[in-house]
C-alpha positions in Angstrom: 161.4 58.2 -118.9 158.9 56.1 -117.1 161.7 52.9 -116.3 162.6 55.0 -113.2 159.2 55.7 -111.9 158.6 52.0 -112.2 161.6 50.7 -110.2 160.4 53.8 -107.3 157.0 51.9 -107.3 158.3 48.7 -107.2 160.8 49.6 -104.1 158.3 51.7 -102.6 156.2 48.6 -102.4 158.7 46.2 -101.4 159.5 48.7 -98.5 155.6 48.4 -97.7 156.1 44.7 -97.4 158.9 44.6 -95.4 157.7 46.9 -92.8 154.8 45.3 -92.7 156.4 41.7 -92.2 158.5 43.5 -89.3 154.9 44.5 -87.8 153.6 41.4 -87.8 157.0 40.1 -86.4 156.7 42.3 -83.8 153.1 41.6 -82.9 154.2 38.2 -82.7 157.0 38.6 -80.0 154.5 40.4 -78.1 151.4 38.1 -78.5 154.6 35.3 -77.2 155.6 37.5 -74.4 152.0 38.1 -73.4 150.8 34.5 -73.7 154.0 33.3 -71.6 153.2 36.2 -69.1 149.5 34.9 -68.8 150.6 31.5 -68.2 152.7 32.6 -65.5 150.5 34.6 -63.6 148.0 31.6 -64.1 150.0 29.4 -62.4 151.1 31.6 -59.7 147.3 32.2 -59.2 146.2 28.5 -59.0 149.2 27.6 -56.7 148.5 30.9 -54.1 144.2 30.4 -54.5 144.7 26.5 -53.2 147.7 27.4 -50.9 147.0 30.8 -49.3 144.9 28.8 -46.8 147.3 26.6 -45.3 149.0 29.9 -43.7 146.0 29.4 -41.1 144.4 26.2 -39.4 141.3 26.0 -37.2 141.3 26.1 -33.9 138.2 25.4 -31.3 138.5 26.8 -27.9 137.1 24.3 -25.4 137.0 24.2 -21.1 139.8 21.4 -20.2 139.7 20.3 -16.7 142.6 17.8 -15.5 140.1 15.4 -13.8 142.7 13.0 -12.1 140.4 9.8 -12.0 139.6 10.3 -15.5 143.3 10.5 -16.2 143.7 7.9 -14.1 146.8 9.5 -12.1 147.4 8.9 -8.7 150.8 9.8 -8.2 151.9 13.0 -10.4 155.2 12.2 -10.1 155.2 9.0 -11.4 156.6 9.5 -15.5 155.2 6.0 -16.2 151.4 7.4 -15.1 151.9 10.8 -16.6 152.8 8.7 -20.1 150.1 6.2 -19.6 147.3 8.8 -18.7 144.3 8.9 -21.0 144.9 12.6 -22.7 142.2 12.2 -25.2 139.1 11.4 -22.5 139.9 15.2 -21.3 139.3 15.8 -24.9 136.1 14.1 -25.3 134.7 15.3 -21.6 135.5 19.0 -22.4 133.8 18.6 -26.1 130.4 16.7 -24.6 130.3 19.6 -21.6 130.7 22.1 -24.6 128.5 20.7 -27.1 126.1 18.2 -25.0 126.3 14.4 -23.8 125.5 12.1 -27.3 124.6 8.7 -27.1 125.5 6.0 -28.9 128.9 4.4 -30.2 128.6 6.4 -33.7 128.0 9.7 -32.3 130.9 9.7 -29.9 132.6 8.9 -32.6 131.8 11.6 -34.7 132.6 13.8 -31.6 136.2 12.5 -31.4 136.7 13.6 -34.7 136.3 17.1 -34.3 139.5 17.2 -33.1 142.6 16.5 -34.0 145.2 13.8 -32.2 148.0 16.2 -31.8 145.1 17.9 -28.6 145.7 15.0 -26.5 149.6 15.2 -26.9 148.9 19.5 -26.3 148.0 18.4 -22.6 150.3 15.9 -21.6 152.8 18.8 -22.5 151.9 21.1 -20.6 150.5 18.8 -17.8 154.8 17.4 -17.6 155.5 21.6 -17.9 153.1 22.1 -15.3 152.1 19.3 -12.8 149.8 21.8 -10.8 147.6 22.0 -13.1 146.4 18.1 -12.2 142.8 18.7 -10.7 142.2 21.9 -11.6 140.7 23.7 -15.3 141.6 26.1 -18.0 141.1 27.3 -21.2 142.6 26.5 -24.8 142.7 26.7 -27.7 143.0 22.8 -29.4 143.8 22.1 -32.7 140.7 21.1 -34.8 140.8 17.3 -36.8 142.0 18.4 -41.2 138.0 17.3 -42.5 136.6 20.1 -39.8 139.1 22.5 -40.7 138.4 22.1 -44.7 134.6 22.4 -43.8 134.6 25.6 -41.6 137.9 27.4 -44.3 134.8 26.4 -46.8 132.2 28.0 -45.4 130.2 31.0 -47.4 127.8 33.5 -46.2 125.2 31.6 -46.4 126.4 28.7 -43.9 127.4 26.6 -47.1 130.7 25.2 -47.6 132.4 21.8 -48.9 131.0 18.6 -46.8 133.4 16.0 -47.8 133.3 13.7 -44.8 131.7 15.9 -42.3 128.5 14.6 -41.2 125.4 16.8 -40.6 125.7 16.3 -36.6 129.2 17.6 -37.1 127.9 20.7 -39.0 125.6 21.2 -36.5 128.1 21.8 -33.8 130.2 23.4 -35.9 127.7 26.0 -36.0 126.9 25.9 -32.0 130.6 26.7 -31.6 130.3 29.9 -34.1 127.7 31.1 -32.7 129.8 31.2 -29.7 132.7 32.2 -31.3 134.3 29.1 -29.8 135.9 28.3 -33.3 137.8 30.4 -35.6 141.5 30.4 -37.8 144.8 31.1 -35.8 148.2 31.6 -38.0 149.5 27.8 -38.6 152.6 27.9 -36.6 152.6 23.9 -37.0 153.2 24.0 -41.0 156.7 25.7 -40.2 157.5 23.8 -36.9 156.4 19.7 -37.4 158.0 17.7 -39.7 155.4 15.3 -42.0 152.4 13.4 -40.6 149.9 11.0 -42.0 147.8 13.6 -40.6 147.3 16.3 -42.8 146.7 19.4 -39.9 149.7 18.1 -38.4 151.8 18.3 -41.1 154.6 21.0 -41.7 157.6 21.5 -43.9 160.3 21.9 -40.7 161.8 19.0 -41.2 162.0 19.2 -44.7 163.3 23.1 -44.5 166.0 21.7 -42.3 167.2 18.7 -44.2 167.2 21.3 -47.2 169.8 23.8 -45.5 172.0 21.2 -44.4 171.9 19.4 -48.0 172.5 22.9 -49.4 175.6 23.7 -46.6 176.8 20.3 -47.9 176.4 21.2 -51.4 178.0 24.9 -50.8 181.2 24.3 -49.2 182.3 21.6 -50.9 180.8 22.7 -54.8 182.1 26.4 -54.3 186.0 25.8 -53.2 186.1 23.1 -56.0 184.9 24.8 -58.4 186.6 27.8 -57.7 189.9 25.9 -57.5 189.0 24.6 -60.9 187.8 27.2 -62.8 191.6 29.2 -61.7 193.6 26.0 -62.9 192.1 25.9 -66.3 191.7 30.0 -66.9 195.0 30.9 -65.6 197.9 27.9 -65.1 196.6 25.0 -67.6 198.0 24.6 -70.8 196.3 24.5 -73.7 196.6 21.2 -75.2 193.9 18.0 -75.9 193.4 17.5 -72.3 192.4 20.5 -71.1 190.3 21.1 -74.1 189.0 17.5 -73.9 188.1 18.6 -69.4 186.6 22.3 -70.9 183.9 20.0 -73.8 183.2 17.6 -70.7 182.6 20.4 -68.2 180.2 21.7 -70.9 178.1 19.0 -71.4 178.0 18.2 -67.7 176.5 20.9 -67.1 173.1 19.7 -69.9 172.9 16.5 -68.3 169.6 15.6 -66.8 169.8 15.6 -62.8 168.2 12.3 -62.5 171.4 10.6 -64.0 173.5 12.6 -61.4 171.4 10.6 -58.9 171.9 7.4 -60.9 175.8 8.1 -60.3 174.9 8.6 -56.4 173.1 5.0 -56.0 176.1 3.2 -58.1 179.2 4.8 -56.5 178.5 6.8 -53.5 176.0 3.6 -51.9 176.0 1.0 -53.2 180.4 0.8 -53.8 181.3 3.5 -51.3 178.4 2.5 -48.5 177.3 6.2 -47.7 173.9 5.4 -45.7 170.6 6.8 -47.9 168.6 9.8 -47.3 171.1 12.0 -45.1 172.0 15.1 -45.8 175.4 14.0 -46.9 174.4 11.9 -49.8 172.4 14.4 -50.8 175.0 16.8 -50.5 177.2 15.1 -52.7 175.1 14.3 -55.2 174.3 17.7 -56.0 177.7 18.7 -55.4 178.2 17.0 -58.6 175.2 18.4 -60.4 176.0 21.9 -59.7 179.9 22.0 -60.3 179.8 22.6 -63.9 177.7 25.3 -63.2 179.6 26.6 -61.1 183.1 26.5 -63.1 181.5 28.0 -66.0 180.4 30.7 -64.2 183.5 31.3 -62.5 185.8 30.9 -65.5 183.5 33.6 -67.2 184.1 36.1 -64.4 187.5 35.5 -64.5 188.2 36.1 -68.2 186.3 39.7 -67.5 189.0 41.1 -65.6 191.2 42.9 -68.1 194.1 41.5 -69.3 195.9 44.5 -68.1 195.3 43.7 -64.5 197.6 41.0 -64.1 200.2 42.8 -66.6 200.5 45.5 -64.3 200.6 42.6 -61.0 203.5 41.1 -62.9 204.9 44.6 -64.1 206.0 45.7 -60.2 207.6 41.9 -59.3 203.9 40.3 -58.5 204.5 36.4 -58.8 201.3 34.2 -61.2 199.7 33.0 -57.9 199.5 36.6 -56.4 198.6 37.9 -59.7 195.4 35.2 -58.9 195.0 35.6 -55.5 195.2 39.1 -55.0 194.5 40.7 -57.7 192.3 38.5 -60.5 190.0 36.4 -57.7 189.1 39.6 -55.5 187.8 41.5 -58.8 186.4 38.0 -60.1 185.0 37.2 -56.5 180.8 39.1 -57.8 180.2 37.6 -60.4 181.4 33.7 -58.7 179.2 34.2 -56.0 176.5 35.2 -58.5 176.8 32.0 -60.7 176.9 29.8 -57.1 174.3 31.1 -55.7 171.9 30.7 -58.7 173.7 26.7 -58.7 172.2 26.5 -54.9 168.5 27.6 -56.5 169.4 25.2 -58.7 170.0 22.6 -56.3 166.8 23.6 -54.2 164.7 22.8 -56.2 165.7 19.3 -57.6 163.8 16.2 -57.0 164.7 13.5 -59.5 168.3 12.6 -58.0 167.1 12.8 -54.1 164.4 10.5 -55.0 167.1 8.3 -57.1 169.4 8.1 -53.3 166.5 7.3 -50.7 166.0 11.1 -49.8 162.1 10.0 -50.3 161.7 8.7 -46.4 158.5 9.3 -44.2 160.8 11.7 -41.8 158.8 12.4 -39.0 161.7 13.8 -36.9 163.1 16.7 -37.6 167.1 16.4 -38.4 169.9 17.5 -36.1 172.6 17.0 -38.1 174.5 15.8 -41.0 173.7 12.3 -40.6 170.5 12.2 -39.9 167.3 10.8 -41.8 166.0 13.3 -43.8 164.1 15.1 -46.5 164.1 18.2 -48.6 160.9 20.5 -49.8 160.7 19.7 -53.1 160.4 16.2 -52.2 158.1 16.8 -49.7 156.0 18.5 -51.8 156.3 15.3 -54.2 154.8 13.3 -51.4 152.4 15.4 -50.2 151.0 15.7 -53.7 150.5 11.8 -53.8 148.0 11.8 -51.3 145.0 11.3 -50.8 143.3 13.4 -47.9 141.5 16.5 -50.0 144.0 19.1 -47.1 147.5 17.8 -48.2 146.1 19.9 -51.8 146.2 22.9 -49.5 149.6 21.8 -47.6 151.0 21.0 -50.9 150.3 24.3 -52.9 151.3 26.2 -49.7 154.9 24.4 -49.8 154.8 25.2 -53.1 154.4 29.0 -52.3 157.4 28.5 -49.9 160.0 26.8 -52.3 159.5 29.8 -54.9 160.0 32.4 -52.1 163.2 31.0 -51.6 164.2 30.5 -55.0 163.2 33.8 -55.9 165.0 35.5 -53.3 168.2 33.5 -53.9 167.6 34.9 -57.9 166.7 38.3 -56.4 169.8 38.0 -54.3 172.3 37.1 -57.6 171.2 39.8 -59.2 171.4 42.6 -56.6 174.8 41.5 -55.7 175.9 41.1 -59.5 174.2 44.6 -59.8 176.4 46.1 -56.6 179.8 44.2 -56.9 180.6 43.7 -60.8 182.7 46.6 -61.6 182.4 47.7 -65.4 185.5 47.9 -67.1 
């Protein structure tokens, strides 16, 4: 009589256990989820708190008056005289009217370096715009030196900010000029518009944005139609045999490969045998035309085997031949979920490094590409350089580029999904 209250017991408590292993199990998965969540939002912290700044760059306004002796113009019309003017005097005169005469090789230096280069080149632009303006004065706003504009972003309540290698006659007139409001943070058009400079506030990632969409136009129309064309050929007309089963393994593993050895297969074939000139667009084109073509047939081949088997039974049921059974009937319904898989293969290839660097695609580009053949460089790159040096403000430009390349991947992520979301039909 008691046997079978002994083996309830026992089972009851077996049941405890096991609910209480899938408790902890679950408390694990979230404690994983929550920890990887953390991380995350850590890093997305760091990378905004160091790059949020670069989105704005000091400017000082200052009095500028086109003093043709001090240029040392005499004929405004003259191109050579207009190149060979002395921009950066108009500079220093303006800054010692504003701030007061100093004295001394040292402290004129110092004075120079409150500004940055790129204000001299400012005024012989607009001096060639505007040739009038030779003899007479206006206002503008100038473009502060990167040490100035780390001190004054810096700055606290109480006057107090990071010194680095601003001297305490610098801070002094850094002050004059708030006090004035003479000095203050304008949106940093430059970041988007200059390509790269050994001078950190004249920096920008236009150059690099540009050689990226061309790399990625490269990548797309030549990646998407082949692998399109390949993914049909082996769902729909191969025939199952070694071969194609032997093509179907090596597409798979293709697509684990590490990048860096599809930039390895760009330096052996495509330059050094084949003579394709390094860090253009079209190299890196290539090259990651390669990388992302097994990515892209696998996706493709998986939309295509989700259209229904009766789809193309019915195409060849009224008369429809095999390649309009594809073309207009299996590709149009397939057609969402390909351009899902190549568009996440284009984030893909935005945000390699290792093969560009493997091709040459690491150049000091100061020009910003035109076209196809042109030197060039592409944002994550860029960001690799910029992280390499030195100056304490290429931290800011670099976490601010940073910022950009995940906008753009995230929207091209965002934009697979919405479309995968509003085009895949459910069947």
């Amino acid at each position: 009589m008691t046997e079978p209250n002994n083996n309830t017991a026992i089972i009851q408590r077996s049941l405890a256990r096991r609910y209480r292993a899938e408790k902890r199990f679950r408390l694990y998965g979230l404690l994983g989820i929550a920890f990887g969540l953390l991380c995350v939002v850590t890093l997305f912290y760091d990378i905004v708190s160091k790059g949020h700044g670069a989105f704005r760059q000091t400017y000082v306004k200052l009095e500028i008056n086109y003093d043709a002796e001090l240029l040392g113009i005499g004929d405004i019309s003259d191109a050579r005289q207009l190149a060979a003017a002395d921009y950066p005097a108009l500079v220093t005169q303006a800054l010692s009217q504003r701030l007061g005469s100093v004295s001394g090789r040292k402290a004129r230096r110092e004075l120079k370096r409150l500004m940055s280069d790129s204000a001299g080149y400012e005024l012989q632009s607009r001096l060639k715009a505007r040739p009038a303006l030779l003899g007479a004065s206006e206002s503008l706003w100038l473009l502060a030196d990167d040490d100035i504009d780390t001190y004054y972003k810096s700055l606290d309540a109480s006057g107090q900010g990071f010194t680095g290698r601003v001297t305490e006659r610098q801070q002094a007139w850094i002050k004059d000029l708030i006090a004035t409001d003479d000095i203050r943070l304008q949106f940093n058009w430059v970041f988007f518009r200059n390509g790269d400079s050994r001078e950190p506030e004249q920096a920008g990632i236009g150059g690099a944005a540009m050689g990226s969409l061309l790399t990625l136009l490269i990548t797309f129309f030549l990646s998407f139609p082949i692998g399109v064309a390949a993914a049909v050929y082996l769902e729909e007309f191969a025939p199952k045999n070694r071969w194609t089963d032997f093509i179907e393994v090596n597409i798979n593993n293709l697509a684990a490969v590490p990048s860096i050895i599809f930039g390895l297969l760009g330096l052996a074939i495509l330059i050094n045998f084949f003579h394709v000139p390094r860090s253009v667009p079209v190299i890196g084109g290539l090259v990651l035309t390669l990388m992302t073509l097994p990515t892209i047939i696998i996706s493709s081949r998986a939309a295509i085997k989700s259209v229904p088997p009766s789809i193309r039974e019915a195409a060849i049921g009224i008369g429809a031949s095999p390649m309009q059974v594809v073309l207009q009937h299996v590709l149009p319904l397939a057609m969402p979920g390909m351009l899902t898989g190549s568009i996440i293969g284009m984030a893909q290839a935005l945000g390699e490094t290792a093969p560009l660097l493997m091709i040459g695609m690491v150049a000091f580009i100061v020009d910003i590409p035109q076209g196809f053949t042109d030197p060039a460089t592409v944002l994550p790159v860029q960001i690799f350089l910029w992280s390499d040096s030195p100056e304490r403000a290429f931290v800011e430009k670099t976490s601010a580029a940073i910022m950009v390349l995940l906008t753009f991947l995230i929207s091209m992520n965002a934009l697979a999904v919405a479309m995968r979301r509003r085009l895949e039909r459910r069947w």
